[in-house]
C-alpha positions as CSV (number, residue, x, y, z in Angstrom):
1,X,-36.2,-18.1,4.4
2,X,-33.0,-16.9,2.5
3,X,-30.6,-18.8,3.4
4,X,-26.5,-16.9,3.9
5,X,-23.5,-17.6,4.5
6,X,-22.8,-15.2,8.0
7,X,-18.9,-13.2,7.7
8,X,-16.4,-13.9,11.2
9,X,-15.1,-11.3,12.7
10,X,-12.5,-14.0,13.8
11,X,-11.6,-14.9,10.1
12,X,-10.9,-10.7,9.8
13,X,-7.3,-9.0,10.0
14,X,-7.7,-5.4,8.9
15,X,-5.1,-2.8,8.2
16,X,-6.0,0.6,8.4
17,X,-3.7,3.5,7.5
18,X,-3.1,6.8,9.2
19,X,-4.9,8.8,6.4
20,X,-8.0,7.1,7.0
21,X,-8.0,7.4,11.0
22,X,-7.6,11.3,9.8
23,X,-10.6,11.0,7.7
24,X,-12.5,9.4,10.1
25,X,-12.7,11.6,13.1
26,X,-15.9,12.7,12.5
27,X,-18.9,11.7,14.2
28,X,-20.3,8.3,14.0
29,X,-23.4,6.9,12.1
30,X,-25.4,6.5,15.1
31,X,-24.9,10.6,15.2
32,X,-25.1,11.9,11.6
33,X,-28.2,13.5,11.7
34,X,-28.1,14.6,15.3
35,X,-28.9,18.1,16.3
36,X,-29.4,20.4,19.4
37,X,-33.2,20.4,18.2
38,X,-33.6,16.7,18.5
39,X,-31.8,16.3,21.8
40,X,-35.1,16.3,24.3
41,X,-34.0,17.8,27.7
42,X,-35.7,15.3,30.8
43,X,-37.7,18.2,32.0
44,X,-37.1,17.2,35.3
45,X,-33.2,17.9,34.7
46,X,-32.8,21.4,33.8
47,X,-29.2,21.2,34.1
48,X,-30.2,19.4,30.2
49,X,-31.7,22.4,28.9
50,X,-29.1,24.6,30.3
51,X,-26.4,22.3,28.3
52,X,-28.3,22.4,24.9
53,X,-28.2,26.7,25.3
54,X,-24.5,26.3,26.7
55,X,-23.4,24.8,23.7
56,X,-25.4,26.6,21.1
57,X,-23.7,29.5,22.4
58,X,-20.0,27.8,22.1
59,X,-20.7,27.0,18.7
60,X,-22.1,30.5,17.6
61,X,-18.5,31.6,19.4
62,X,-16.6,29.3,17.3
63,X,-17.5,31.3,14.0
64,X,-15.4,33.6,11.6
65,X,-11.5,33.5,11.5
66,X,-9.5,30.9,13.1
67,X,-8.4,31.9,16.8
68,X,-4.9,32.2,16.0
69,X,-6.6,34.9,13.2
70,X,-6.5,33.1,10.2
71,X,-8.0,30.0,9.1
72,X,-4.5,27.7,9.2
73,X,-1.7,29.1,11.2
74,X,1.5,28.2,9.5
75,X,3.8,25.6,11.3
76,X,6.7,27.9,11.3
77,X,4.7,30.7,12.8
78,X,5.4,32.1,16.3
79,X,3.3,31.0,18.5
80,X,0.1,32.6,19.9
81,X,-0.5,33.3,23.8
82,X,-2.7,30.8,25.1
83,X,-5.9,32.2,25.6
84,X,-6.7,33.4,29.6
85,X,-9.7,31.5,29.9
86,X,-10.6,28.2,29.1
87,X,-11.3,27.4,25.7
88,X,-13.5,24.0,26.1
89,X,-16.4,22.8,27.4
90,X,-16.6,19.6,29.4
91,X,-19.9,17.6,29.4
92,X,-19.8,15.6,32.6
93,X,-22.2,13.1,33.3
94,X,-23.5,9.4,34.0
95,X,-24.1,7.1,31.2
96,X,-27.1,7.4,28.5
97,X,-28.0,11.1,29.3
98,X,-27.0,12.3,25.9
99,X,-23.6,13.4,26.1
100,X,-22.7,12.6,23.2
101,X,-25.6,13.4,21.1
102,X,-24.9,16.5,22.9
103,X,-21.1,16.5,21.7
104,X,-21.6,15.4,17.9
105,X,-24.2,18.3,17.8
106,X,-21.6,20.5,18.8
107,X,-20.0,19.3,15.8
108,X,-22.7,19.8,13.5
109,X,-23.3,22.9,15.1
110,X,-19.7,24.9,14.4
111,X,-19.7,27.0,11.7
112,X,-16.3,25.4,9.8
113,X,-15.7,23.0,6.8
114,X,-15.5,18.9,7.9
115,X,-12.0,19.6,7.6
116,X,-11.4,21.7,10.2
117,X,-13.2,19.9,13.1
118,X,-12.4,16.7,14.3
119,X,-14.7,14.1,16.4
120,X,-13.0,11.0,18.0
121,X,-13.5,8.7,21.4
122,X,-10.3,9.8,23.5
123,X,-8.9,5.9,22.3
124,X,-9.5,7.2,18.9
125,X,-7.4,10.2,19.6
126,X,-4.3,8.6,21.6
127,X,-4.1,5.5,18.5
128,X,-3.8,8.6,16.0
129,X,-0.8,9.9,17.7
130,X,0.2,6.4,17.5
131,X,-0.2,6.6,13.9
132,X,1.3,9.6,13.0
133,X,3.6,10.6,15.7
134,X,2.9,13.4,18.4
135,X,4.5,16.5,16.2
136,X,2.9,15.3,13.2
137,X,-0.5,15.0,15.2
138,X,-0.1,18.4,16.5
139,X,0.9,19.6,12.8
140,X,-2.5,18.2,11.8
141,X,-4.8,19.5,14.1
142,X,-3.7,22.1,15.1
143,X,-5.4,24.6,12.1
144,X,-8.5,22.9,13.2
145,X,-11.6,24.8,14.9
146,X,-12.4,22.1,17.3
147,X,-11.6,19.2,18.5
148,X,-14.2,17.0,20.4
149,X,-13.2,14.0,22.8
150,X,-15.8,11.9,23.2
151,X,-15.7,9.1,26.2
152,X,-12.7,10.6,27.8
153,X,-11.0,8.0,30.2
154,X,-7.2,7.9,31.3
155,X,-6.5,4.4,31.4
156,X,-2.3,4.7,31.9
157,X,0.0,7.1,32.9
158,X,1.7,7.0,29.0
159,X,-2.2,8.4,27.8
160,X,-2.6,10.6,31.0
161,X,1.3,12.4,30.1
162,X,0.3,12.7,26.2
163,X,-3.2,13.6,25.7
164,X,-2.7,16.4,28.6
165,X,0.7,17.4,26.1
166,X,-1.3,17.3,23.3
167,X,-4.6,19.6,24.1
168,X,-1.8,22.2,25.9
169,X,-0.2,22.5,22.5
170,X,-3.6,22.5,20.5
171,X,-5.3,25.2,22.9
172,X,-1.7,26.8,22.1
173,X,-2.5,26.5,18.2
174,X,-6.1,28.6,19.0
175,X,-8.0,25.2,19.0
176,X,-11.5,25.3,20.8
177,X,-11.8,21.4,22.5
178,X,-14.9,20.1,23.8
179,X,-15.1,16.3,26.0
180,X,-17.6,14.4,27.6
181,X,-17.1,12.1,30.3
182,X,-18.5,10.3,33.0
183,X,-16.0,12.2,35.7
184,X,-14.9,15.8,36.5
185,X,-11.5,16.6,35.0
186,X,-10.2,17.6,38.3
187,X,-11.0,13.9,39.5
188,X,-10.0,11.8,36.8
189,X,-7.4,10.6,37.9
190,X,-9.1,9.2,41.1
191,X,-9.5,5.1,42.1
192,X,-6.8,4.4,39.3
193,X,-3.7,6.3,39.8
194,X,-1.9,7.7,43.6
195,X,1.3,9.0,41.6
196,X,1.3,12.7,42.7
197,X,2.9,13.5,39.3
198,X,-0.2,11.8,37.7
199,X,-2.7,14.1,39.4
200,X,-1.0,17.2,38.5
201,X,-0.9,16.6,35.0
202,X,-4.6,15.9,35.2
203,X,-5.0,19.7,37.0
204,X,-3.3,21.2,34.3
205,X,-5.6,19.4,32.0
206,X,-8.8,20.3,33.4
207,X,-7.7,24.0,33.3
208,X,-9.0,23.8,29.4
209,X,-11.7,22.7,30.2
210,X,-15.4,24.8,31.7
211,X,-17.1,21.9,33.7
212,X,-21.1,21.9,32.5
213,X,-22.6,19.2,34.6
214,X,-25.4,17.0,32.7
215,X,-27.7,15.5,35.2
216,X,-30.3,12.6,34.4
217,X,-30.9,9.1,34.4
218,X,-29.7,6.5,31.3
219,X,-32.8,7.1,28.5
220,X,-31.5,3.3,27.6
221,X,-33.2,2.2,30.2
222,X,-35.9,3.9,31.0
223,X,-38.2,2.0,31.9
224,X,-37.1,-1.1,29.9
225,X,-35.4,-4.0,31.6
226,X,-32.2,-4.3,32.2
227,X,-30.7,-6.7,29.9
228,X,-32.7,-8.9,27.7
229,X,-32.6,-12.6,28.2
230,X,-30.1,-14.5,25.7
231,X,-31.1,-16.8,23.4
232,X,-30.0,-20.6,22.3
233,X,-27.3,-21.4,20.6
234,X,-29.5,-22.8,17.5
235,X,-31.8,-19.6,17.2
236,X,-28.6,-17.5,17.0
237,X,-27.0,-20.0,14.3
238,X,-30.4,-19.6,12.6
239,X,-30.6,-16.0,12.3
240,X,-27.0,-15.7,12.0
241,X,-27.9,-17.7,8.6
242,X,-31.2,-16.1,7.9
243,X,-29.8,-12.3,7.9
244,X,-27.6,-11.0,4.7
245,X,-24.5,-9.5,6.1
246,X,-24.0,-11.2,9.8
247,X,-21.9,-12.2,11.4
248,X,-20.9,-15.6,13.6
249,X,-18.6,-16.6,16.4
250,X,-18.0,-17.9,19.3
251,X,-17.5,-15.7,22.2
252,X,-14.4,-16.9,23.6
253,X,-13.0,-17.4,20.3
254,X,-13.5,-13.6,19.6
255,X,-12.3,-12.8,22.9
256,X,-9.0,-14.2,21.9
257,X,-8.7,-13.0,18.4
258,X,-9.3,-9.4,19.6
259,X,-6.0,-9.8,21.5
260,X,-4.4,-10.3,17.6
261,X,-6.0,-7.2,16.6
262,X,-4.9,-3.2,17.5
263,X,-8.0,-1.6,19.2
264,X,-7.6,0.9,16.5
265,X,-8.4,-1.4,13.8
266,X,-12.1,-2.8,15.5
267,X,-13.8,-0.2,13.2
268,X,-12.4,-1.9,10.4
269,X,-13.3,-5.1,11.9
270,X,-17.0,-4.4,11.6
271,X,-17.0,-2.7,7.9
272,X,-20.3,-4.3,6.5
273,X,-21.4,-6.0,9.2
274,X,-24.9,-5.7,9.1
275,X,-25.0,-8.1,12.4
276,X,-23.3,-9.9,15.3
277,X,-23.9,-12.8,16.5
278,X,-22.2,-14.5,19.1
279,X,-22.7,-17.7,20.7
280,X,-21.7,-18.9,24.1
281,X,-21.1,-15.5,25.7
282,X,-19.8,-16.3,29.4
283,X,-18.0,-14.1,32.1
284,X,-14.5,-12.1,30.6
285,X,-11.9,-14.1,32.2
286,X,-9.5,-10.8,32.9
287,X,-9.4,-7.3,32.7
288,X,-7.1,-6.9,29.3
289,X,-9.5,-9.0,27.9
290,X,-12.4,-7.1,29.4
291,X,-10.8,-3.4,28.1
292,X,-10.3,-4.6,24.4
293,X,-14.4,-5.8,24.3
294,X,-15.2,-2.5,25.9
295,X,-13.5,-1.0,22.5
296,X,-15.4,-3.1,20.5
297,X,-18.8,-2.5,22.1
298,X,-18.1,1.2,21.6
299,X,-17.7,0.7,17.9
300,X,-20.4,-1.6,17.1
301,X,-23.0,1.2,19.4
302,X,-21.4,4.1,17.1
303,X,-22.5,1.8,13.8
304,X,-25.4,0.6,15.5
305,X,-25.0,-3.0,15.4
306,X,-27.2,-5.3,16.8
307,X,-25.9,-8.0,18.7
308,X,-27.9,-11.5,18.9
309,X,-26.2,-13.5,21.6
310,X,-26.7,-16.9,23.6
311,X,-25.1,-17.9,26.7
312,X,-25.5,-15.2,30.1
313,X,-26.8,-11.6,29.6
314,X,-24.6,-9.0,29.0
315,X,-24.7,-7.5,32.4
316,X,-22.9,-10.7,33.9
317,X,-20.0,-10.4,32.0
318,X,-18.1,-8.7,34.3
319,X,-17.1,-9.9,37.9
320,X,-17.8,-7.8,40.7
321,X,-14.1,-7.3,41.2
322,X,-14.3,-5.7,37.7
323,X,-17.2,-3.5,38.5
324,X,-15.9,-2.0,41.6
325,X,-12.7,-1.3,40.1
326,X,-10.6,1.9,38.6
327,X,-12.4,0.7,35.2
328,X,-16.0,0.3,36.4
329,X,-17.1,3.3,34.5
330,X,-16.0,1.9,31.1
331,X,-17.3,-1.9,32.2
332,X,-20.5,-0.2,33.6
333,X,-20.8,1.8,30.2
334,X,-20.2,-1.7,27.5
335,X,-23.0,-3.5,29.6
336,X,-25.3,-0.4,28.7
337,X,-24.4,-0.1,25.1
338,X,-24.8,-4.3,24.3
339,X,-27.5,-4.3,26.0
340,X,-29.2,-1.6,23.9
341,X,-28.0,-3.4,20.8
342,X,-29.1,-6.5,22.0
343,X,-32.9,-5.0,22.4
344,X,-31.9,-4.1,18.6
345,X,-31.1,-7.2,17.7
346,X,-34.7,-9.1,19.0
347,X,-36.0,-8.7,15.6
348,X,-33.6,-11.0,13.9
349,X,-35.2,-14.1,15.8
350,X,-38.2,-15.6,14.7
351,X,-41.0,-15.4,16.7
């Protein structure tokens, strides 16, 4: 056995500048080679089928000149008429029935340089404006093609205000935008917010959007169990040691170091990590600390990861509280993803 020395994502303090969250929005590893060929409709859910020829048809749309009629409209030009009917498609579904394999071929799928289209979780999107500034967002995407939104959620009133500001001026700028969730846009704002303002900002935002519904059960778990059992603290020391380009922590410890670090920056966190391991994993104590792992688990699934852990399954580290909460869908969709990387991860133990 080879014995290394494992990395800590606790001993890590990236900075990450704006150009390279530009550069970036593309989409991830896990879905470079995705395409509308390889996504497999469940036969029993043609509502599947009916996406993949939805979408092909979007993309084929999105060809030739920019809407605006050229391929950059200038900043200082007037501005266009916002088109009369929606120009977006939202994928709405539960979790693991290919939305965004659906999305990212979308991606692959439009007929316009990287340059011009842009791929990002909706965090991703709302920590570039933090970057750059909303007019100089705008400035930036708005001679793009598309935009795609993956994992949309509206966790505050600040992100429900700007993105809804944003995609009005972008579908302005002749922008085609295209989302996935795991909630209709007309009910978004449902179990989190009562504010009447709230809602009506989340009306105007769904009018950009043509719901496509994507029924189906989670492929992740079809017919596989539901979380695999942890192992000991010395077998995940052990492999942590054994496997070039791991990583080793203890949960809690992480826990607290991701409060030092900007969710934007847990990309960076995991450059080169070949690995995670993590020992002691135990309930999330609250839900701040619960929202910054569910960041994390959605960037180590879009590098595909695997995660060797001891201490309880993933699928009890959330209280009940948690997972009957405004947030569930985001809790309910972490405990999916870790628990697919954990299955990744198995191989890393000797048997």
């Amino acid at each position: 056995m080879t014995e290394a020395v494992p990395l800590s994502l606790c001993a890590r303090e990236p900075r990450v500048p704006a150009d390279r969250l530009v550069a970036e929005m593309v989409p991830p590893p896990r879905f470079d080679s995705v395409r509308f060929e390889t996504y497999v409709p469940d036969r029993n859910q043609p509502s599947q089928a009916e996406a993949v020829t939805v979408l092909g048809s979007f993309a084929a749309g999105l060809g030739g000149a920019h809407a605006t009629g050229s391929g950059r409209r200038r900043w200082f030009a007037k501005r266009p008429a916002a088109p009369a009917a929606p120009r977006g498609v939202y994928l709405d579904g539960g979790y693991g029935v290919g939305k965004t394999h659906l999305l990212a071929s979308l991606w692959h799928a439009t007929p316009a340089e990287p340059s011009l289209k842009a791929f990002g979780t909706f965090v991703e999107l709302t920590n570039l404006v933090g970057a750059l500034g909303f007019q100089q967002t705008v400035k930036t995407l708005s001679g793009h093609r598309l935009l795609c939104i993956d994992e949309f959620e509206l966790d505050d009133p600040g992100d429900t205000v700007l993105v809804s500001t944003l995609l009005g001026k972008l579908v302005e700028a002749g922008v085609a935008l295209a989302a996935t969730s795991n909630t209709l846009p007309g009910k978004l704002g449902e179990g989190r917010f009562a504010a009447a303002d709230f809602l009506r900002e989340i009306q105007g935002l769904s009018a950009h959007f043509r719901p496509l519904r994507i029924d189906g059960e989670d492929y992740r778990h079809r017919g596989l169990p539901e979380a695999p059992a942890p192992f000991s603290d010395e077998q995940v020391t052990r492999a942590a040691h054994a496997t070039e380009g791991a990583s080793l922590d203890d949960f809690p410890q992480l826990l607290e170091h991701l409060a030092r670090v900007h969710p934007s920056r847990y990309g960076a966190l995991t450059d080169g990590v070949r690995a995670v391991c993590l020992t002691d994993v135990r309930p999330v104590p609250d839900q701040s600390t619960a929202l910054r792992l569910v960041v994390l688990a959605d960037r180590l699934y879009d590098r595909e990861v695997p995660v060797l852990a001891s201490g309880l399954p993933f699928d009890r580290l959330f209280s009940d509280e948690m997972l009957k909460g405004g947030y569930r869908k985001k809790y309910f969709r972490a405990i999916s993803r870790l628990t697919a990387l954990a299955r990744d991860a198995k191989g890393l133990v000797e048997q």
